[in-house]
N, C-alpha and C positions, 0 to 999 in steps of 0.2 A: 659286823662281819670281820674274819682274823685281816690282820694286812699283815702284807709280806715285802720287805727288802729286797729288789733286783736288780744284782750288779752285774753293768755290761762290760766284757772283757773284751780289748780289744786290738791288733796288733799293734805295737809300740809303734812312734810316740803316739798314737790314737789323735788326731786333729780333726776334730768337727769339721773342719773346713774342707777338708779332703772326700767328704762324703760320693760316690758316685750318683747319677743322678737314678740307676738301676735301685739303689740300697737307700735311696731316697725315697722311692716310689713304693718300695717294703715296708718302711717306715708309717706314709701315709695312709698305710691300708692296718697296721697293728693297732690302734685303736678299735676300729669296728670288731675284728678278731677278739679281743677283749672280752669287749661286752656279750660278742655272740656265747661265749661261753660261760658268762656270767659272771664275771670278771669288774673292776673300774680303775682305772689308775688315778690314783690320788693328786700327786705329783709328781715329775720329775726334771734332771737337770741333765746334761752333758755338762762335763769336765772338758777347760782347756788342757792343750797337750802333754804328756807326761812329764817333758821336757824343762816346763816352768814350773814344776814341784820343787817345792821344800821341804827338807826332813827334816825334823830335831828327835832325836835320843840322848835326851837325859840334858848337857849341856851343849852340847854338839848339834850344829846346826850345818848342812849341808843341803847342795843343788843336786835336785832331782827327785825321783820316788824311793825309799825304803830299800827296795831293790831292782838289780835290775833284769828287767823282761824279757823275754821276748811277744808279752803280752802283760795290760795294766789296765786299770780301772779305766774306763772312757766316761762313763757316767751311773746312774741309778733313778730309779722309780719307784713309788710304793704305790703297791697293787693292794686293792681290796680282794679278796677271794671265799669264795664257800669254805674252803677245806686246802689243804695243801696239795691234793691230787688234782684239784681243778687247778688252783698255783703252777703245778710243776707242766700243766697241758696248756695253761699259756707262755709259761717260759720258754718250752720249746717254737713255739712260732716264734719268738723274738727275731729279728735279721741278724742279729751279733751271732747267731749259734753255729753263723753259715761261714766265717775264718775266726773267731774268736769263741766265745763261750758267754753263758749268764752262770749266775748263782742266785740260788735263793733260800733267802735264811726270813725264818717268823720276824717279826717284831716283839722286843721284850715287854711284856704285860707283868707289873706288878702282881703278885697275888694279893686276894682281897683278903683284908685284915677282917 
């Protein structure tokens, strides 16, 4: 089945810890939503705060994200899916979609030699 990368964006600095217990409770329900549509999440992580990012470009190393936000990565999941339009019909139930945004890109597959 294709899997699909889903980045949750989410307003700066996005701290796990700050989660409300409302956006919690959305949370524990997006699994079952998943699968109902035929869906499975492989893995996923939450990112600490934006805040403790570090960048390097080239020799340059600095504190923080790349740029700055008013929205940044919070975490990500990889989803297995039928097809991209089942993909893109769980992305939108995600909770992030409700002050932040998802994105979802394929996962790169080699082509077969």
């Amino acid at each position: 089945m294709p899997q699909y990368a889903i980045l949750i964006h989410s307003p700066a600095p996005a701290d796990p810890m700050d989660l409300t217990p409302d956006y919690v409770a959305l949370l524990e329900r997006y699994p079952a939503q998943v699968e109902e549509l035929g869906g499975r999440i492989v893995t996923g992580f939450a990112l600490q705060p934006s805040t403790t990012a570090t960048s390097i470009r080239g020799d340059v190393v600095t504190d923080g994200p790349f740029v700055e936000a008013k929205e940044v990565v919070a975490g990500f999941f990889v989803l297995e899916a039928p097809d991209l339009d089942v993909a893109l019909r769980i992305a939108t139930l995600n909770p992030a979609t409700r002050d932040g945004g998802v994105e979802v890109r394929p996962l790169f597959v080699p082509p077969a030699e």
